[in-house]
C-alpha positions as CSV (number, residue, x, y, z in Angstrom):
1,X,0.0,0.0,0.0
2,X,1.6,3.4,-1.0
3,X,2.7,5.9,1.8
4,X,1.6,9.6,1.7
5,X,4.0,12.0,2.7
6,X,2.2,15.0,3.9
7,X,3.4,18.5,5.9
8,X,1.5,20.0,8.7
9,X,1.9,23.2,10.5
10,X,0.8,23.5,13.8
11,X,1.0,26.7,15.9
12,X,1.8,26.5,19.7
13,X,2.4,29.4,22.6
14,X,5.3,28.9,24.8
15,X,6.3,31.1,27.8
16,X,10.1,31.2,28.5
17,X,12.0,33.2,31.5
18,X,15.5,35.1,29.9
19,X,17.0,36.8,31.8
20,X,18.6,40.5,30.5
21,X,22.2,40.9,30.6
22,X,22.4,43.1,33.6
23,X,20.4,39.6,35.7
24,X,23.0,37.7,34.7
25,X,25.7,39.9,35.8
26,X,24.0,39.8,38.9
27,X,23.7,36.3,39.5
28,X,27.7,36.4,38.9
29,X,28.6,38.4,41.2
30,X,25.9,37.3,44.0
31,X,27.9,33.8,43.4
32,X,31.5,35.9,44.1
33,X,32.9,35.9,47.8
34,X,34.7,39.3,48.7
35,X,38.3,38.5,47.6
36,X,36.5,37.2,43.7
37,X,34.3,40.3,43.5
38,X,37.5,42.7,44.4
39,X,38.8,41.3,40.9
40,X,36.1,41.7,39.5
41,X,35.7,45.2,39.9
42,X,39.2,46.1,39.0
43,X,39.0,44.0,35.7
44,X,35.6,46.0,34.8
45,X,37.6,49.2,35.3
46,X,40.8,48.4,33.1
47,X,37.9,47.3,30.7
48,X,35.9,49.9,30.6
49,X,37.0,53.7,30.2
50,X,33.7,55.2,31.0
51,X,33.8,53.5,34.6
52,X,35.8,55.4,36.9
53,X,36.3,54.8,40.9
54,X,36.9,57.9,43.3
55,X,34.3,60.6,44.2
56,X,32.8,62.2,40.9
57,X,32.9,66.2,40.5
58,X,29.2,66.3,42.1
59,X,31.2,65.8,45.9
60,X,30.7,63.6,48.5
61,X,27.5,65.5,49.4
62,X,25.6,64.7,46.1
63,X,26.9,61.6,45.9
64,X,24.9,60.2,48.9
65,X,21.6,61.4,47.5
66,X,22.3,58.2,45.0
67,X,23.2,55.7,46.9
68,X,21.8,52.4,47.3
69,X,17.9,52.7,48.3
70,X,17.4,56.5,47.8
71,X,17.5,57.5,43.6
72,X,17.5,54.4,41.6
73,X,15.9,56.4,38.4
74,X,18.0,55.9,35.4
75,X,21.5,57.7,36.9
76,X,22.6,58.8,33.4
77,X,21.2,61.9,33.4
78,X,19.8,60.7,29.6
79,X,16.3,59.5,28.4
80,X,15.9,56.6,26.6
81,X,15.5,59.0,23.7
82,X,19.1,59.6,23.7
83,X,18.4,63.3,24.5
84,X,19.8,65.0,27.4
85,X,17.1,65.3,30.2
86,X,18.8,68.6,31.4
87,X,21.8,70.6,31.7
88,X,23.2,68.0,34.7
89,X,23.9,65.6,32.1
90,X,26.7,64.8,34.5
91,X,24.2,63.7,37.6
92,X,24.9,60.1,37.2
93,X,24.6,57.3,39.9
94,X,27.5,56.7,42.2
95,X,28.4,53.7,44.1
96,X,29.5,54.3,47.9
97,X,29.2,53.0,51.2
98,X,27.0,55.6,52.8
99,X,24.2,53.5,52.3
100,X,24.7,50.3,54.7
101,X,26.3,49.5,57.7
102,X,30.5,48.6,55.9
103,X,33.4,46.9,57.5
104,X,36.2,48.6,55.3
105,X,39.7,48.5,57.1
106,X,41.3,51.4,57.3
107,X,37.9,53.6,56.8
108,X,37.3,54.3,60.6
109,X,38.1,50.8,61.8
110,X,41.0,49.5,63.7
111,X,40.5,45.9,63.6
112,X,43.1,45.0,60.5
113,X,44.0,41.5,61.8
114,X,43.9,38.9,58.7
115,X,41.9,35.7,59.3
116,X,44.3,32.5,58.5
117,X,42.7,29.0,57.8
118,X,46.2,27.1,57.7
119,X,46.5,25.3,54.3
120,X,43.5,25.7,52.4
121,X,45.0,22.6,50.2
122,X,46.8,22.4,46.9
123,X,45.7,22.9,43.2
124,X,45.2,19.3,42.8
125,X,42.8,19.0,45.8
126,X,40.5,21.6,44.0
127,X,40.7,20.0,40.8
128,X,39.6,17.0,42.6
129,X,37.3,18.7,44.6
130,X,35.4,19.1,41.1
131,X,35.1,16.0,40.6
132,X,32.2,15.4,42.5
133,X,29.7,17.9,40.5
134,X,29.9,14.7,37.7
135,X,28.4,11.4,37.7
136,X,31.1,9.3,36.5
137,X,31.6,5.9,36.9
138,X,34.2,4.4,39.4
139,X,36.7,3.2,36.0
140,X,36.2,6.8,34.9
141,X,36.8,8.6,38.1
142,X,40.1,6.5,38.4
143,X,41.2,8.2,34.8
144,X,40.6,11.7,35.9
145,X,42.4,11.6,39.2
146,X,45.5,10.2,37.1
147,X,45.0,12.9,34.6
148,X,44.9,15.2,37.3
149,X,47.9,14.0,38.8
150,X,50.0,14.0,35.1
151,X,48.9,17.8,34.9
152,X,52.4,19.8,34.6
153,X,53.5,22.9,36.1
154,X,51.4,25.1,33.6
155,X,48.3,22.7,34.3
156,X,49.1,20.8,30.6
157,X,49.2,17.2,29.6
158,X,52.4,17.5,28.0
159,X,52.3,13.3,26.8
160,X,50.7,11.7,24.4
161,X,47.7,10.4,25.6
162,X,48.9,6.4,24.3
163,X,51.6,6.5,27.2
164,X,48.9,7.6,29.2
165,X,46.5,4.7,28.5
166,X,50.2,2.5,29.0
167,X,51.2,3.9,32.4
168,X,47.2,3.5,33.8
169,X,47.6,-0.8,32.7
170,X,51.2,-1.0,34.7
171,X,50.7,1.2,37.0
172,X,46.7,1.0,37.8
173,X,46.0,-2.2,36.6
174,X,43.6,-0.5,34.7
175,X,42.6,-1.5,31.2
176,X,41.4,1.3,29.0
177,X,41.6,2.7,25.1
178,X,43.0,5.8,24.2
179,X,39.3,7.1,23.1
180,X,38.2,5.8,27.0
181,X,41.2,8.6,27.9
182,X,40.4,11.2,25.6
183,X,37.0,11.2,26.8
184,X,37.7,11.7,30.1
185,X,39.9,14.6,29.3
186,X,37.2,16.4,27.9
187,X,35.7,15.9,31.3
188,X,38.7,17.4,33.3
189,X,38.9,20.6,30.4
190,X,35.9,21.3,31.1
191,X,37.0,22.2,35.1
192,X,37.9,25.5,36.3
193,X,40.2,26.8,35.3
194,X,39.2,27.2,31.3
195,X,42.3,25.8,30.0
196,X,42.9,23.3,32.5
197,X,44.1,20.3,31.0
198,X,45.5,21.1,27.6
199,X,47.5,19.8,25.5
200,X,49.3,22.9,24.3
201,X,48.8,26.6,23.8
202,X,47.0,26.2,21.1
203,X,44.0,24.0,22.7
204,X,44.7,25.9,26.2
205,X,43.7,29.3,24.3
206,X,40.4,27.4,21.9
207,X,39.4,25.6,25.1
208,X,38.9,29.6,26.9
209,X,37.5,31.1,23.9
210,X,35.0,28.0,23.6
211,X,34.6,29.0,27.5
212,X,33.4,32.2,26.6
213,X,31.1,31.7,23.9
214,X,29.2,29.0,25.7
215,X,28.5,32.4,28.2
216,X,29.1,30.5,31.6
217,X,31.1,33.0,33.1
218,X,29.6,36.2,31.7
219,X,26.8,36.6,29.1
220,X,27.7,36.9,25.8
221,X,26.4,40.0,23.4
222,X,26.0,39.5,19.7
223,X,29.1,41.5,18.8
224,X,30.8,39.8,21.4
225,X,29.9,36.6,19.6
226,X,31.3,37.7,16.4
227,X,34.4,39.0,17.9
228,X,34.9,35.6,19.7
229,X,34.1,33.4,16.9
230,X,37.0,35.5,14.6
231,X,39.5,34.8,17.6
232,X,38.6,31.1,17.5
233,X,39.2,30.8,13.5
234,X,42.3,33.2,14.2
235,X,43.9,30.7,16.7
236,X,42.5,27.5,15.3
237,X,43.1,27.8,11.8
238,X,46.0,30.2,11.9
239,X,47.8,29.3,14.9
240,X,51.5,30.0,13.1
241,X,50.1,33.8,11.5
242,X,48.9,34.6,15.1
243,X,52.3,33.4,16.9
244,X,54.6,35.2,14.3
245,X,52.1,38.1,14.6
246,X,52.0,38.1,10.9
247,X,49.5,41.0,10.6
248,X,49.6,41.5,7.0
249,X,48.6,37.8,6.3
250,X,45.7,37.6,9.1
251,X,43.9,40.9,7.5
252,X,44.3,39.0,4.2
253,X,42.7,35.8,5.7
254,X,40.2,37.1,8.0
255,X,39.3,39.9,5.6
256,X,39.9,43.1,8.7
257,X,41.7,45.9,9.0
258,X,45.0,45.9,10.7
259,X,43.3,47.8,13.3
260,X,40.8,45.2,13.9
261,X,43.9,42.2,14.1
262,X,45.3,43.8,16.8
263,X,42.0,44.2,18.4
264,X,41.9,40.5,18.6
265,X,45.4,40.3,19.4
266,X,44.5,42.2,22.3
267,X,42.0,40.3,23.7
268,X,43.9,36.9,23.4
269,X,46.2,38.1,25.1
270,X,44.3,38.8,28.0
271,X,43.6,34.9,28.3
272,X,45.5,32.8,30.7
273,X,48.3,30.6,29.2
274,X,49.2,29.2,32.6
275,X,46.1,27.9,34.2
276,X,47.6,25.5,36.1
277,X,50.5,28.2,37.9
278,X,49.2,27.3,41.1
279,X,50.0,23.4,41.2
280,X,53.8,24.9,40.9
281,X,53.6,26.5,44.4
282,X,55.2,25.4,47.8
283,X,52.8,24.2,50.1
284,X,54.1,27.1,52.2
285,X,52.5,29.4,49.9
286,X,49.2,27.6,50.4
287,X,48.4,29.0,53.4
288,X,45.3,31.6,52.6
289,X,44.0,34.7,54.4
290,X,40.4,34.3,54.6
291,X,38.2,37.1,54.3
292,X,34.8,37.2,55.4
293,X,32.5,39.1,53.6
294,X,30.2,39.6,56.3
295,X,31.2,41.2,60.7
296,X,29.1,40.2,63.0
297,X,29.7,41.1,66.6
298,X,27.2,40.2,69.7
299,X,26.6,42.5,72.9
300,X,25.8,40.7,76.6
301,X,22.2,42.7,76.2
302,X,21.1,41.1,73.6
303,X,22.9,43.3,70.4
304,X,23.7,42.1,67.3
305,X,25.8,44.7,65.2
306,X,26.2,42.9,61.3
307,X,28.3,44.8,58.8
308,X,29.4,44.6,55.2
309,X,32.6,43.7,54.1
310,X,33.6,46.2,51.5
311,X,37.0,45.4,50.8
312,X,39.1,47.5,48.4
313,X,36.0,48.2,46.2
314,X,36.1,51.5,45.7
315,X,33.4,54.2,45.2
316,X,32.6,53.8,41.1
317,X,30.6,56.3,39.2
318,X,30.2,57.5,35.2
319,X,33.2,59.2,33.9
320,X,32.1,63.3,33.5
321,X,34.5,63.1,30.4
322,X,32.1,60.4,28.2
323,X,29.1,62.1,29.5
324,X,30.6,65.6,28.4
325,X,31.2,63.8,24.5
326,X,27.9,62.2,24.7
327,X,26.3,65.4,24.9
328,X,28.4,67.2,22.4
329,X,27.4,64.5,19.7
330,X,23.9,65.3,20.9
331,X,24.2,69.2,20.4
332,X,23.8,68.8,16.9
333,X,22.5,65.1,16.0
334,X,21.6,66.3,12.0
335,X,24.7,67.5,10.9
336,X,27.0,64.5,12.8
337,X,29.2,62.8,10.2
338,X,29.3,58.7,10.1
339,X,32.3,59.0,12.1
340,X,30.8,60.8,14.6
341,X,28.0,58.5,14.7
342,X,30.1,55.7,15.3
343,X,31.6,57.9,18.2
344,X,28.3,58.6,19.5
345,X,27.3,55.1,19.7
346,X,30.5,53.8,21.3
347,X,30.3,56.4,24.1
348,X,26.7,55.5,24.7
349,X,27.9,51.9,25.0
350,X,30.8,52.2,27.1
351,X,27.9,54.6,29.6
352,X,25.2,52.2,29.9
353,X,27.7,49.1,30.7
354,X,29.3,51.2,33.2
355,X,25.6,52.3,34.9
356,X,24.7,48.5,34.7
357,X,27.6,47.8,36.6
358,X,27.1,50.4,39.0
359,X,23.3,49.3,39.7
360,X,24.5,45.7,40.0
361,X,27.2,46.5,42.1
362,X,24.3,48.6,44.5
363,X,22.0,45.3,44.0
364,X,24.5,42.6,45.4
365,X,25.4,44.3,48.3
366,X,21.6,45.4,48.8
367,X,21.0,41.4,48.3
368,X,23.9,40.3,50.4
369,X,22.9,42.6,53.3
370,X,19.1,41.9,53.2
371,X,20.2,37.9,53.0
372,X,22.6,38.0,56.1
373,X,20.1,40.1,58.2
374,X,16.9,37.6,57.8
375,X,19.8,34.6,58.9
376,X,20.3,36.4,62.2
377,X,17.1,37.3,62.9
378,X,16.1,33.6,61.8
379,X,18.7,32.3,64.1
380,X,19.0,34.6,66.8
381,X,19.5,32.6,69.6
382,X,22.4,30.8,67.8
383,X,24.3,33.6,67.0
384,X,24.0,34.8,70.8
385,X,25.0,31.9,72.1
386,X,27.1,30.2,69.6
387,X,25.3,26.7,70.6
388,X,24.7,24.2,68.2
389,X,21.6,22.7,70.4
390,X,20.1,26.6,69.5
391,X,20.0,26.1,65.8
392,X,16.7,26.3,64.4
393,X,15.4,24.0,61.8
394,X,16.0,26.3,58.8
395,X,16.5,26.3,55.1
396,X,16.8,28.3,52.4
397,X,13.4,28.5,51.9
398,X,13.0,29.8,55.1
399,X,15.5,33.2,54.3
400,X,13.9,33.3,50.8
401,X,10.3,33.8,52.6
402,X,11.5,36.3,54.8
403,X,13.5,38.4,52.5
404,X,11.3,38.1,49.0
405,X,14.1,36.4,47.2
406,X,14.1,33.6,45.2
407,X,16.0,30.4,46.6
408,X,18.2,30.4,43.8
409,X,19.0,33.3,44.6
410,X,19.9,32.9,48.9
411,X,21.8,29.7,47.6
412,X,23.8,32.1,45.4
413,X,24.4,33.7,48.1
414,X,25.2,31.4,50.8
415,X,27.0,28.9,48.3
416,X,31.0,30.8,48.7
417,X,30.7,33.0,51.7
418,X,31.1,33.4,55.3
419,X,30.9,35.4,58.2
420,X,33.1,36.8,61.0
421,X,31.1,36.2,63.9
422,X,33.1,37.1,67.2
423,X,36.4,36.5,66.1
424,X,35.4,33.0,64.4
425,X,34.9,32.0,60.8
426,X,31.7,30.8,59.7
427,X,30.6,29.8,56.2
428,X,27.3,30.9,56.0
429,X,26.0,26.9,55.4
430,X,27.1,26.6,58.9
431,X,23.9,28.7,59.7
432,X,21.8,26.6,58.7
433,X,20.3,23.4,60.4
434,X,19.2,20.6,57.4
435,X,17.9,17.7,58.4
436,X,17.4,14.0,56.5
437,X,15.3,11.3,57.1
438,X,17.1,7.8,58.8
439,X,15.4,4.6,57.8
440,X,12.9,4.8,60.4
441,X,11.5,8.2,58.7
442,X,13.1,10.2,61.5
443,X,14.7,13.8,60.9
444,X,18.1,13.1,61.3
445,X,20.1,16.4,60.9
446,X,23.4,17.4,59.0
447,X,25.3,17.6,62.4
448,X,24.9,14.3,63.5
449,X,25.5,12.7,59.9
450,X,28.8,14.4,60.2
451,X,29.2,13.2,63.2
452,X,28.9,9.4,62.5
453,X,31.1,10.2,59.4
454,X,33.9,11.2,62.1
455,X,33.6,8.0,64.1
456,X,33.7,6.0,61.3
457,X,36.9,7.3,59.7
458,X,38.4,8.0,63.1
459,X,37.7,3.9,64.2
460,X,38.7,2.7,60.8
461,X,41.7,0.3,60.6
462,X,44.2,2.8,59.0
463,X,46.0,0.0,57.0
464,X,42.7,-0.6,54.9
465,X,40.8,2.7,55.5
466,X,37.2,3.1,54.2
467,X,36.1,4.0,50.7
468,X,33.2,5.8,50.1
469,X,31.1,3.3,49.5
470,X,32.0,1.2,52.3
471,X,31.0,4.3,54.3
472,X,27.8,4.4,53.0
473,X,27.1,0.9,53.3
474,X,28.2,1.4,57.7
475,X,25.8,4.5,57.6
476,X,23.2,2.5,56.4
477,X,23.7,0.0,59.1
478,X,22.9,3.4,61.4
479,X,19.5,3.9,59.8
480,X,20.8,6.9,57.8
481,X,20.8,6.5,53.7
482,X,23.0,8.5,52.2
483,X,24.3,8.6,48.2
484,X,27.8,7.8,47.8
485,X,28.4,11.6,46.1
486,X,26.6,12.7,49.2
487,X,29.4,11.2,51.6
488,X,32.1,12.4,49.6
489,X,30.4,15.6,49.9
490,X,30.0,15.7,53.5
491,X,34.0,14.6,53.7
492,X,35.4,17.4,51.5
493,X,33.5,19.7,54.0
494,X,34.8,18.3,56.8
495,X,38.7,18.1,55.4
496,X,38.8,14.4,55.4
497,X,41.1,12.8,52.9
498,X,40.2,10.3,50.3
499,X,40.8,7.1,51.1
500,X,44.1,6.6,49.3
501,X,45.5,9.6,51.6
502,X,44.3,8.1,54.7
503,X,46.2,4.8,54.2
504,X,49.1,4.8,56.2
């Protein structure tokens, strides 16, 4: 019987959440402890000429009238016309610390002391420390610890990936092809840091570009797509051109201006070619200052005084000199020549990324502060008496109730940070009191699974310590089920070794 082929078209309605540029750059930097977002601020201003830090021309005075919470209209002084709104085209939004309580050494404060953790670990334990945000199986998890461990100084493999498969059957006992290996690696390059895991230059720089344009550190404009994509053909199908700086060719083959090469030229080189500096270090050097983002100090009556960390992030505002060009071009907007145009546009650009940085900068902390108050006031009675037997049940639901937030959003939060509370370093997990079920349906909270992990390890026979798995099948014997990842989980936190460290 003869088939019909026919076509249909069928109309549908679908509702989809996308989030604007200026969300996502929030979401970064609510995810960024102090020490991270201190980079990040400095990066934005070697980035961006229109951003400037330091008081602007308006004074100190003026300057308060915008912080955070007061004027939150559009801090440009321009309408979304283009056209000036009046003659203080200068009036733009300033970020300072006049409008929450700040910790900022040096500005009024005389505690300076630096809080150390003792060795925070080398590179390899945080590449391993990765390891756990992938389901892998127990042959392939056995790969990427090797791989981890051939990494060189500058975080390469640096041998052929045959001798690799060679040395895991001697020296593992553990049979595998070459594709088994090179999938795996894909695995480990796809770790922080982008470039982790290379083979050379060449795939250390694709493998950071590729980074970029899957937009999982920052969003990624349109133009910033196109630039991107010309830097991956420049590097991957001109590697030689680009590391003779043969600019004559490249303009040739990429069809740009010279100009435009050395645009790209510019922004490869800002890529790191070293990722893996770090696993060069002495252990000496391991030893980290932790920096709390949040001060919290406690009174005998009953006072709880909670501060932000500022940092070195300075005061940031619009620079007067873009918004003085941006209203020349506007002066006389029929008579401006293409070039000017072009001018015009660029100098709006570089404005309105350095106001949405501005009003993200004046969101996080707004989200931070709002975040950390609702935990005390949530735990109260903990954070006066330091007492574990105090702790509420709470979660992040709980904080996202109380402050209008989304969860993701407390997570994001809560996820990298901590608090000074009394001279004492707590990550702000450690605030919260999450509870399990045992066998028996029973709440069974975090504290006490950690503290069966701890007699465990500290009762096993060091000779043949516990793997993971073992340790969930003797937590199971408890009442409490727990998934293997979970365990390992709970161990990292707790700065217990794998199992192959503990033997001894």
């Amino acid at each position: 019987m003869p088939q019909s082929l026919t076509q249909t078209q069928t109309q549908r309605t679908e509702q989809q959440l996308r989030l604007s540029q200026q969300q996502l750059q929030l979401v970064r930097m609510l995810e960024m402890p102090i020490a991270e977002f201190e980079q990040q601020v400095k990066k934005e201003l070697m980035e961006n000429p229109a951003l400037e830090e330091g008081a602007s021309e308006r004074g100190d005075e003026e300057e308060k009238g915008d912080s955070i919470g007061e004027n939150e209209v559009n801090d440009t002084g321009v309408d979304e016309y283009g056209e000036a709104e009046n003659e203080g085209l200068a009036d733009v939004s300033v970020y300072s610390d006049d409008d929450l309580p700040v910790y900022a050494p040096g500005n009024g404060e005389t505690d300076s002391r630096e809080w150390m953790v003792g060795d925070s670990g080398s590179f390899i334990d945080y590449l391993e420390g990765q390891i756990i945000n992938y389901d892998l199986s127990e042959d392939d998890e056995k790969i990427l610890r090797y791989l981890i461990g051939s990494l060189d100084n500058r975080g390469f493999i640096d041998r052929p990936l045959s001798v690799l498969t060679d040395e895991l059957a001697f020296k593992e006992y553990l049979y595998v092809t070459k594709k088994d290996v090179e999938r795996v690696l894909k695995v480990l390059q796809s770790f922080d840091p982008a470039g982790i895991g290379a083979r050379s230059t060449q795939e250390c720089l694709l493998l950071q570009i590729d980074r970029q344009l899957l937009g999982q550190d920052e969003p990624v404009s349109d133009l910033k797509r196109k630039v991107l994509l010309l830097e991956k053909k420049l590097v991957g199908e001109h590697y030689d051109l680009f590391i003779n700086r043969n600019i004559e060719r490249l303009k040739t083959k990429l069809n740009l201006s010279g100009a435009q090469v050395e645009a790209l030229f510019h922004d490869i080189k800002k890529l790191n070619v070293n990722p893996g500096f770090a696993l060069s270090e002495s252990a000496a050097d391991r030893v980290q200052t932790q920096i709390p983002d949040f001060i919290v100090k406690t009174d005998p009556d009953g006072t709880i005084e909670m501060r932000l960390n500022s940092g070195e992030v300075p005061r940031l505002h619009v620079g007067s000199e873009y918004l003085r060009q941006l209203k020349e071009y506007q002066a006389h907007p029929a008579k401006m020549t293409r070039s000017e145009k072009e001018g015009m546009l660029y100098t709006r650009q570089k404005i309105d990324a350095a106001q949405m940085f501005i009003e993200s900068v004046k969101q996080r902390r707004r989200t931070l502060y709002e975040t950390m108050q609702a935990i005390i006031d949530l735990q109260r009675t903990f954070f006066l008496t330091k007492d574990e037997d105090d702790k509420v049940r709470l979660v992040l639901e709980d904080v996202a109730r109380r402050t209008g937030y989304d969860v993701s959003t407390i997570s994001r939060v809560c996820s990298s940070k901590c608090a000074l509370l009394d001279g004492r370093i707590y990550p702000l997990s450690e605030f919260f009191k999450l509870t399990r079920k045992n066998a028996e349906g029973q709440e069974i909270d975090g504290r006490q699974v950690k503290e069966m992990l701890r007699e465990i390890v500290d009762g096993e026979d060091k000779q043949n310590p516990y793997s993971d798995d073992k340790i969930v099948e003797l937590m199971k014997q408890r009442g409490v089920t727990l998934a293997r990842r979970t365990i390992a989980k709970y161990r990292t936190e707790m700065g217990i070794p794998q199992v192959g460290s503990r033997r001894g």
